[in-house]
TORGULUM-194017 format. One record per residue (C-alpha): x, y, z; residue in three letters; residue number from 1. Coordinates in steps of 0.001 Angstrom, whole numbers. Each point is the difference from the previous one (the first is absolute). Layout:
N
<site px="X" py="Y" pz="Z" residuo="ala" num="NUM"/>
...
***
This chain:
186
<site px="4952" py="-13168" pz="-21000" residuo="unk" num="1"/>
<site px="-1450" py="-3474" pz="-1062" residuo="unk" num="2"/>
<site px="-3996" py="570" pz="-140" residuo="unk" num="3"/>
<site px="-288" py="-2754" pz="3053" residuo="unk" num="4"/>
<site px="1619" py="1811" pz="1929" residuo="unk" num="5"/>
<site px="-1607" py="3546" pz="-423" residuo="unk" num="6"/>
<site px="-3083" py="-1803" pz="2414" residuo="unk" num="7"/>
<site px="2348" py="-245" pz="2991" residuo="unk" num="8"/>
<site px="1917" py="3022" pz="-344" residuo="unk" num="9"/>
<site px="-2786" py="2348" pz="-542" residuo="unk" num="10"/>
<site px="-2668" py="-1771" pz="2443" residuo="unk" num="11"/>
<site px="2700" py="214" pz="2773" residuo="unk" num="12"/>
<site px="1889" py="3472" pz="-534" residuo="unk" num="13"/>
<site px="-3630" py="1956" pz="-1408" residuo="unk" num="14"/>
<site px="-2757" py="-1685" pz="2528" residuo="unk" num="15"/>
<site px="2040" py="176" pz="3110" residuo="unk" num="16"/>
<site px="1463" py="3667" pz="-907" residuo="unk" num="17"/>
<site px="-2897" py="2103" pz="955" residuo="unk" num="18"/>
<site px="261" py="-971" pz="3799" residuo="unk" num="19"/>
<site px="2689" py="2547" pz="171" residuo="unk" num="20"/>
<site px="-1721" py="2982" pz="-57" residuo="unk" num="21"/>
<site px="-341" py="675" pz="3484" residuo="unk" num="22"/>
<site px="2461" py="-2009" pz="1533" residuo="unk" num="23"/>
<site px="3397" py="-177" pz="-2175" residuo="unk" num="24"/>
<site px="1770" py="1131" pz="-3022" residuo="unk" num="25"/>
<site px="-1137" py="-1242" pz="-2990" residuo="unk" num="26"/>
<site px="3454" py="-1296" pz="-482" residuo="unk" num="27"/>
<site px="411" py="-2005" pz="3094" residuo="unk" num="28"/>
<site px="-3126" py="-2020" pz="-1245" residuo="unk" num="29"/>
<site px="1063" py="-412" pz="-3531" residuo="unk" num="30"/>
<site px="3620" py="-1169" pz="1427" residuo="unk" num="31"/>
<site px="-1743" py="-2640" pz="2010" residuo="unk" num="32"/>
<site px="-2358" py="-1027" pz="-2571" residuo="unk" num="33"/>
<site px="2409" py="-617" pz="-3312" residuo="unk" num="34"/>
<site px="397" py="-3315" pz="-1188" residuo="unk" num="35"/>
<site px="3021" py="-1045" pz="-1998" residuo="unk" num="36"/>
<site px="-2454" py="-653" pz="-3904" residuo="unk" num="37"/>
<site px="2864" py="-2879" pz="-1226" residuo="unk" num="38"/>
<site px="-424" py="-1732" pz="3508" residuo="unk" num="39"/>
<site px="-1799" py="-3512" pz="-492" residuo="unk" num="40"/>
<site px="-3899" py="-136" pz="611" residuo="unk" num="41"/>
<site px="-952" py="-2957" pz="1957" residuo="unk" num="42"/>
<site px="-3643" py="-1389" pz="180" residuo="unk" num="43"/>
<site px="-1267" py="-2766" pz="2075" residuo="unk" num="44"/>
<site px="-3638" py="-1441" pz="-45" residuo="unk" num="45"/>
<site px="-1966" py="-3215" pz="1020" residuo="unk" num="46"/>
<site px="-861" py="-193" pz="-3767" residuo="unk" num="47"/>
<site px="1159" py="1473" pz="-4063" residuo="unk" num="48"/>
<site px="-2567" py="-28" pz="-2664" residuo="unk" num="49"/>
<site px="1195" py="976" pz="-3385" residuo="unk" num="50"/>
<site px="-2163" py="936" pz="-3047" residuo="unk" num="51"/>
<site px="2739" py="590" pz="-2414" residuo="unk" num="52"/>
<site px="-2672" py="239" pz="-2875" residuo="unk" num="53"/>
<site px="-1843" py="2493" pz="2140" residuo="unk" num="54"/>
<site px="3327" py="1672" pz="1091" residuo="unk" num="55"/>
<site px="-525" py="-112" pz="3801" residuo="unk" num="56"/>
<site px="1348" py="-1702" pz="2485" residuo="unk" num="57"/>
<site px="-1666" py="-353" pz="3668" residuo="unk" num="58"/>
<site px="1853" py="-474" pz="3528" residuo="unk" num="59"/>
<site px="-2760" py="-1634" pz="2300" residuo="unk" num="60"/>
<site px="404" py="-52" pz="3640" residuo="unk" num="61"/>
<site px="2040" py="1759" pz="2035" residuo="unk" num="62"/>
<site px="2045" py="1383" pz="-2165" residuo="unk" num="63"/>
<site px="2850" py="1776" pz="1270" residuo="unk" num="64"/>
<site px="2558" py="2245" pz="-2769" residuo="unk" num="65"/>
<site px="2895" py="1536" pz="953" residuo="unk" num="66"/>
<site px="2748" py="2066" pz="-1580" residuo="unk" num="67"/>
<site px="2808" py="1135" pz="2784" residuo="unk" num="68"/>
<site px="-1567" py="924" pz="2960" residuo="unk" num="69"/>
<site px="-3420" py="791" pz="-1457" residuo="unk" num="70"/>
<site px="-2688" py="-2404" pz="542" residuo="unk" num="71"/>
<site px="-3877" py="-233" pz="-1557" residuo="unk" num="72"/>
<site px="-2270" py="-2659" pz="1688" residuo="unk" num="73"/>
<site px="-3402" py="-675" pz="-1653" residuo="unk" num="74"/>
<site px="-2171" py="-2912" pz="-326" residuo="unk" num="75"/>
<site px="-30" py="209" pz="-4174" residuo="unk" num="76"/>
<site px="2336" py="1443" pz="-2373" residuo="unk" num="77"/>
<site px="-772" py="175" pz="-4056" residuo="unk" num="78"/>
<site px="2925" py="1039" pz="-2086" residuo="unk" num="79"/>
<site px="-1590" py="733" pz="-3366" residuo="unk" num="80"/>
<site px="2669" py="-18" pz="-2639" residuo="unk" num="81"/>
<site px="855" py="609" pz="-3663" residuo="unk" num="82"/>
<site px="2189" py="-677" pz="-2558" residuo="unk" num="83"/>
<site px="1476" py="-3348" pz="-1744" residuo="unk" num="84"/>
<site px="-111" py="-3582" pz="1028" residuo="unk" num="85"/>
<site px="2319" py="-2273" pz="2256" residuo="unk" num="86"/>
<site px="3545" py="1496" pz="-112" residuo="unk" num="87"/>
<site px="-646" py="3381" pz="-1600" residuo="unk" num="88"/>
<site px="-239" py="3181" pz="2010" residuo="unk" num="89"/>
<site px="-3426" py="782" pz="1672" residuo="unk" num="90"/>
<site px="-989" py="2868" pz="1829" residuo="unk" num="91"/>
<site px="-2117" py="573" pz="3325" residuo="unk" num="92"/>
<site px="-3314" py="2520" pz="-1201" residuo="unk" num="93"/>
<site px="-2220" py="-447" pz="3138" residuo="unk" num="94"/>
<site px="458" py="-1796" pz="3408" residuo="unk" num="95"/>
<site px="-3166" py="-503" pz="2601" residuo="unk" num="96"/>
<site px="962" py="-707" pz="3151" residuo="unk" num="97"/>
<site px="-3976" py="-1365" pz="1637" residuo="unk" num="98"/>
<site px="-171" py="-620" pz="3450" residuo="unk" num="99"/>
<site px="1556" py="1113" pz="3531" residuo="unk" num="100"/>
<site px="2474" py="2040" pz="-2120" residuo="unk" num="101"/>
<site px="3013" py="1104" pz="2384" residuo="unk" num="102"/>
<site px="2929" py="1763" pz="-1763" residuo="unk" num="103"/>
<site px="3096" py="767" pz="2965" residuo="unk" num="104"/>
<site px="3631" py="1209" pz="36" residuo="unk" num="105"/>
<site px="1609" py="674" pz="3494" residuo="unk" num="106"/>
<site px="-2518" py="2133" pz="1872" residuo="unk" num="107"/>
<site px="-2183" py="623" pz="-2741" residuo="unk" num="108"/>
<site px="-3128" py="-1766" pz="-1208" residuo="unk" num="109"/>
<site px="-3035" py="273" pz="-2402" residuo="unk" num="110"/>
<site px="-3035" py="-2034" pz="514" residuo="unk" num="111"/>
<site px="-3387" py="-113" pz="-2126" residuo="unk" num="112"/>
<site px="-2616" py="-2738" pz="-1674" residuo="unk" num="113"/>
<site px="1932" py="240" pz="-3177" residuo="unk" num="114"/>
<site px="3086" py="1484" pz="-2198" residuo="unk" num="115"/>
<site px="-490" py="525" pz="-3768" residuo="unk" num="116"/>
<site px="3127" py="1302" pz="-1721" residuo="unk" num="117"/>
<site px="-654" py="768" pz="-4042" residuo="unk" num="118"/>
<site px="3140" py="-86" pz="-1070" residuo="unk" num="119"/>
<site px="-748" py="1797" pz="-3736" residuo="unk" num="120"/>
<site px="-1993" py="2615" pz="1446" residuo="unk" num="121"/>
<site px="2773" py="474" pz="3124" residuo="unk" num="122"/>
<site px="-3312" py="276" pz="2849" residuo="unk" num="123"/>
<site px="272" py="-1986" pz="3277" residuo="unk" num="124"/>
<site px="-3016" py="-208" pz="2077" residuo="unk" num="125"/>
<site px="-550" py="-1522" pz="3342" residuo="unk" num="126"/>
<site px="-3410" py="-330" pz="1279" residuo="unk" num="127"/>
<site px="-2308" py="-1353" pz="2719" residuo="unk" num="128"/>
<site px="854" py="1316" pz="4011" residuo="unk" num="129"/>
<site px="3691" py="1466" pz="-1165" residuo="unk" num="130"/>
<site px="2091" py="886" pz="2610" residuo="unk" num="131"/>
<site px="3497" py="1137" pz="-466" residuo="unk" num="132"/>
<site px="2106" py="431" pz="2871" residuo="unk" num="133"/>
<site px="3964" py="1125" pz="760" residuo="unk" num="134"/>
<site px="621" py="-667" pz="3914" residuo="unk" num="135"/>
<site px="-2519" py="1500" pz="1928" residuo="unk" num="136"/>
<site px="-1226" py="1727" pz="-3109" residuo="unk" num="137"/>
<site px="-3152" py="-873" pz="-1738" residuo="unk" num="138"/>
<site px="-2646" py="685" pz="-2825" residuo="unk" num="139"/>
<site px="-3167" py="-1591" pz="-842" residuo="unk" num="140"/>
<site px="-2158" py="506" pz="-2909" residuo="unk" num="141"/>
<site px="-2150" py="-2506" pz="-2201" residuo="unk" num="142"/>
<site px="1883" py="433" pz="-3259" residuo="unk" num="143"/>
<site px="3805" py="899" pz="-930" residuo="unk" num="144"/>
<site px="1179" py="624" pz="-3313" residuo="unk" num="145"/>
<site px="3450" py="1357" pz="-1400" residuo="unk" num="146"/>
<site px="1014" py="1004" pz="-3041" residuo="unk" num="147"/>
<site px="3456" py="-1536" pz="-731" residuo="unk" num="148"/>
<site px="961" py="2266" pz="-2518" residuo="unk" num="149"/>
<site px="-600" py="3466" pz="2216" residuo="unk" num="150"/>
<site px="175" py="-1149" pz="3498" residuo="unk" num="151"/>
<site px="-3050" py="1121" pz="362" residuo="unk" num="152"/>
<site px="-2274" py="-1627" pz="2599" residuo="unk" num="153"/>
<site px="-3694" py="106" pz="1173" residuo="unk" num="154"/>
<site px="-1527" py="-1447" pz="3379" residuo="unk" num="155"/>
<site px="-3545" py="160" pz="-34" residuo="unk" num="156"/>
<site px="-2793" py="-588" pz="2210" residuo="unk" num="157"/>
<site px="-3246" py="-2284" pz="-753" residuo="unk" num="158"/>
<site px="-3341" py="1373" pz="-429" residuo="unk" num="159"/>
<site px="-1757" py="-2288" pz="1933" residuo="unk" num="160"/>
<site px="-835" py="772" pz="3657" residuo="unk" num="161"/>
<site px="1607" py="-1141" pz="2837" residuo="unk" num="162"/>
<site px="-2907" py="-1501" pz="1985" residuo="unk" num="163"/>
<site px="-40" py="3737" pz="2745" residuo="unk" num="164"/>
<site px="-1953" py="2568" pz="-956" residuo="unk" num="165"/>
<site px="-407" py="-872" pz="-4137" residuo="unk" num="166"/>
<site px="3811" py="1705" pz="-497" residuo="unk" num="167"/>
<site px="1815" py="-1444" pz="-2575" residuo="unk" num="168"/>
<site px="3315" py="-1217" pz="830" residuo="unk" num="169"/>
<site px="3267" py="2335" pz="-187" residuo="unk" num="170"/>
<site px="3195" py="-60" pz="-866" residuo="unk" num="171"/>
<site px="1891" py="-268" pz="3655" residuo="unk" num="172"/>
<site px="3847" py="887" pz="880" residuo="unk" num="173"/>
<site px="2496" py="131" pz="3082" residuo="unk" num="174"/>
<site px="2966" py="1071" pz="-329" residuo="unk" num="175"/>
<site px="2334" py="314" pz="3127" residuo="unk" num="176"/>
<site px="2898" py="2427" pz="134" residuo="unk" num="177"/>
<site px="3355" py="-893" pz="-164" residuo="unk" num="178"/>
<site px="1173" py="1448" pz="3180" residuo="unk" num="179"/>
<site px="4248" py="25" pz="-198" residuo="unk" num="180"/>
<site px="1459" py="-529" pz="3348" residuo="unk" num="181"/>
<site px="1265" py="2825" pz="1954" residuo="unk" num="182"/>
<site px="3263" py="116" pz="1212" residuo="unk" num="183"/>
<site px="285" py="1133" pz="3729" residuo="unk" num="184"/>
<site px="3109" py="1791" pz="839" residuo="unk" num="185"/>
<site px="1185" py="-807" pz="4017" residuo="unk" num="186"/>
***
């Protein structure tokens, strides 16, 4: 899978994922959430800076990327890159998404402040009023992170207080049941 794409595919199918625990099958989530990794990654923006000698380039105002039907909204993007000059092969090693960030598929979304994905290191980490939500399902915390390689994922709360009572904030879900229809017999 071409390193560009590993941002999409794992943001998408690993942030989003969690919100099945107490509604659906883990599977039913993942199926919903898979992108195809050779499908084309569109970006739009008010505005492209590149730094070729710094290796970054920056997508300035709203920016909108796309691959199939998964879509990431932000306000700034930085693609930091490596590897030879024009017309040799380069590869993505961090992206920071800075501003409004809003990552949806069907009837799934991820908001936060901001999206860092190091792509050597194989971390993504959302951060600043996250909220992830599947339907009527949703979770907030103050920072996400997921390890790409493992799956693993971590929502945590912040330690500062939330204005009542000196109690820091907490990490918050609701999950509603999937009820299945019952049949009536007459």
């Amino acid at each position: 899978m071409a390193a560009r794409h590993i941002f999409f595919f794992a943001l998408f199918v690993l942030v989003l994922a969690p919100l099945s625990a107490g509604a659906q099958s883990m599977a039913d989530v993942a199926s919903g959430l898979r992108t195809d990794p050779d499908a084309p990654i569109e970006i739009e923006a008010d505005q492209l800076d590149i730094y070729d000698q710094k290796k970054l380039a920056v997508f300035k105002g709203n920016v909108r990327a796309q691959q199939g039907e998964t879509i990431l909204n932000t306000a700034t993007l930085t693609i930091h890159y490596s590897g030879g000059g024009a017309g040799t092969a380069q590869s993505i090693t961090r992206l920071e998404a800075i501003g409004g960030v809003q990552i949806s598929q069907k009837d799934q979304k991820a908001t936060g402040s901001t999206a860092y994905v190091d792509m050597v290191k194989e971390v993504i980490t959302l951060s600043g009023n996250v909220v992830l939500s599947q339907g009527a399902n949703v979770l907030r915390g103050s920072k996400l992170t997921i390890d790409m390689q493992s799956g693993a994922a971590r929502l945590a709360s912040s330690s500062a207080s939330s204005g009542t009572g000196n109690k820091p904030k907490r990490v918050q879900g609701l999950f509603i049941p999937n009820r299945k229809s019952k049949k009536t017999n007459n």
